[in-house]
C-alpha positions as CSV (number, residue, x, y, z in Angstrom):
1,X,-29.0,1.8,8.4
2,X,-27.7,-1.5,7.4
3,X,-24.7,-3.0,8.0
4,X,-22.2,-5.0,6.1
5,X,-19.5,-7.0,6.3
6,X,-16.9,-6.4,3.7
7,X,-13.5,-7.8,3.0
8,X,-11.7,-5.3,0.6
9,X,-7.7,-6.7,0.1
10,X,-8.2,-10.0,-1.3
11,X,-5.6,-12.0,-3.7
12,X,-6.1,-14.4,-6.4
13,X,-3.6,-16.7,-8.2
14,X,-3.4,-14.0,-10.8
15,X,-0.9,-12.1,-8.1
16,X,0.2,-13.7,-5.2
17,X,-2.7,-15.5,-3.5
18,X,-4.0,-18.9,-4.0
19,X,-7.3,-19.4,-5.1
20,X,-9.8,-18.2,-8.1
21,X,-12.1,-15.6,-7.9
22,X,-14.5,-18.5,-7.8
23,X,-12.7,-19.7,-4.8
24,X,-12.5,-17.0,-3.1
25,X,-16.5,-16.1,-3.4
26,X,-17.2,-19.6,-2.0
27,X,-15.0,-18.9,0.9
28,X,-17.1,-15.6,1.8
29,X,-20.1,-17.1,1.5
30,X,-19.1,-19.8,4.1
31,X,-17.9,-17.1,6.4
32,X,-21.3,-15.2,5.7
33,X,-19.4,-11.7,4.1
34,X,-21.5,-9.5,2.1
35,X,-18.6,-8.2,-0.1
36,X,-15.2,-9.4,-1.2
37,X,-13.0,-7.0,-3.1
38,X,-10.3,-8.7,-4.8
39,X,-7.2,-6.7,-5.3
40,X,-4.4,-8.1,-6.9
41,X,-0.7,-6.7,-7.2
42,X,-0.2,-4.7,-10.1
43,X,-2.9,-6.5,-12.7
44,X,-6.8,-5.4,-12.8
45,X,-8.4,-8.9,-13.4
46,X,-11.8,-7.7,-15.4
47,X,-14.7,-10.3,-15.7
48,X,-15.1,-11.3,-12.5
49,X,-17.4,-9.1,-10.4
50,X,-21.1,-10.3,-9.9
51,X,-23.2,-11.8,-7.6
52,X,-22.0,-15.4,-6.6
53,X,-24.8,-17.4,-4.8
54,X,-25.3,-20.9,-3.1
55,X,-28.5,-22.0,-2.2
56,X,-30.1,-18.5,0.3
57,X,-26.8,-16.9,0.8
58,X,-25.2,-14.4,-1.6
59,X,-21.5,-12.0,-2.0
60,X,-21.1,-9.5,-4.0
61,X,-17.4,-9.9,-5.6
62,X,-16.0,-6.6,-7.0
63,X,-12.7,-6.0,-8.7
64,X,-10.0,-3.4,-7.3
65,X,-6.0,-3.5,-7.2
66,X,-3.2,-3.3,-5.3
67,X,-0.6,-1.1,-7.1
68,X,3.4,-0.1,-5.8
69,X,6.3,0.2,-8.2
70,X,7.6,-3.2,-8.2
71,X,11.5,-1.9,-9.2
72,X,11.6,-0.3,-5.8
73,X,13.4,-1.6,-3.7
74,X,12.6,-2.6,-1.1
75,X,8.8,-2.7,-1.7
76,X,6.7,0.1,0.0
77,X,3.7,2.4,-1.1
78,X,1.1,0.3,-1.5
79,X,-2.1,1.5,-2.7
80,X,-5.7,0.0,-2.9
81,X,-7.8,1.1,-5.8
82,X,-11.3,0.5,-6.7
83,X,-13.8,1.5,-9.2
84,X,-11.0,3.3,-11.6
85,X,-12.2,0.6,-14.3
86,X,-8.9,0.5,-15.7
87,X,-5.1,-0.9,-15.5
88,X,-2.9,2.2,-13.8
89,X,-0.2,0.2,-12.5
90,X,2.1,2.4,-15.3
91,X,1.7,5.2,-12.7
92,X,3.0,3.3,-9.8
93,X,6.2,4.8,-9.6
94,X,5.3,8.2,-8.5
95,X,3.0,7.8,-5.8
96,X,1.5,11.3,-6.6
97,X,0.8,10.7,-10.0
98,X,-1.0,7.5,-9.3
99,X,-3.0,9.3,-6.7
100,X,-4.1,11.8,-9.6
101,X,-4.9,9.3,-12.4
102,X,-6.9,7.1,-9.6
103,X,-9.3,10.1,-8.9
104,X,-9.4,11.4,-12.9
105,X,-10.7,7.8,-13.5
106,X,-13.3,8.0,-10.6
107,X,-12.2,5.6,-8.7
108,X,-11.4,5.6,-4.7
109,X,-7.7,5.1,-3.0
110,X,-6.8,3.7,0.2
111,X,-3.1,3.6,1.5
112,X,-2.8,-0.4,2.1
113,X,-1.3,-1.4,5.3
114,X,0.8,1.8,6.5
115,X,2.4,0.7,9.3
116,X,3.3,-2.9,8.3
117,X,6.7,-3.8,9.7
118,X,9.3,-6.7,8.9
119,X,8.0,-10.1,9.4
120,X,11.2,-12.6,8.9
121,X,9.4,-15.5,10.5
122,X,7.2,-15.4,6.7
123,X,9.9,-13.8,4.8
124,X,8.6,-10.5,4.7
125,X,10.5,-6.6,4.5
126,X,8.3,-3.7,6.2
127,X,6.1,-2.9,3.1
128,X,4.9,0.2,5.1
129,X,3.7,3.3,3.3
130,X,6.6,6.0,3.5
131,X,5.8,9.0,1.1
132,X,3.5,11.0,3.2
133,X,3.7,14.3,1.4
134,X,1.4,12.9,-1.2
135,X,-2.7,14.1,-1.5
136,X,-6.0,13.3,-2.2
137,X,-6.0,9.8,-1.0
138,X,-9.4,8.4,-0.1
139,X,-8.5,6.6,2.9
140,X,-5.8,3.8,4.8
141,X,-6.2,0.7,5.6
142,X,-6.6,0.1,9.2
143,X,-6.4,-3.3,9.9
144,X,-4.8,-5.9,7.8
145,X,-4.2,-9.7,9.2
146,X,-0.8,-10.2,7.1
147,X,0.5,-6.8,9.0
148,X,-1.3,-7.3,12.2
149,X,-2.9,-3.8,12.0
């Protein structure tokens, strides 16, 4: 068995985070990751994934996203989804149906930060996951530093 280490919610400018994909695959190579998953909110960046090397070290970079209905208010239902191959951010306003079209394009979906309360000290509402009657989710998220699980 081999084990790997694997950060699978990343940002890039493209939604709300700060660096390039480029950036970002430098970064995990100096902290020695095997995987980065970039997911931004609500936009599937394609073009990126690869192998990015320096010198004997190497990270794999895949693509993913980070869908919730952005006319909600206020913001919860996150969902991280990877290997659908395609933009299904139109489905994010019935957490169901995006759940559906996530598996009918193969891809995998994990329930981003559940539990993640208020945080005013950033500026930031409790995001948490609230429509638990949905199905055929892949996984959650357990541990996210923004939420502090």
């Amino acid at each position: 068995m081999e084990e790997l280490i694997v950060n699978l919610h990343m940002h890039t400018f493209y939604s709300d985070g700060h660096l390039s994909h480029e950036q970002i695959a430098q970064a995990a190579l100096r902290a020695r990751l095997d995987i980065v998953i970039v997911t931004d909110h609500n936009v599937w960046v394609n073009g990126f994934e690869g192998y990015y090397k320096n010198k004997d070290k190497q990270v794999l970079l895949l693509i993913g996203e980070e869908i919730h209905n952005q006319a909600r208010d206020p913001q919860k239902n996150h969902l991280l989804v990877f290997g659908a191959g395609r933009e299904l951010a139109v489905l994010a306003s019935d957490p169901q149906l995006l759940l559906d079209g996530v598996r009918q394009a193969g891809g995998l979906s994990f329930l981003a930060h559940p539990d993640d309360p208020a945080a005013p000290v950033f500026g930031e509402t409790d995001i948490s996951w609230v429509d638990w009657g949905v199905q055929g989710f892949t996984g959650l998220e357990l541990w996210n530093a923004m939420s502090g699980v």
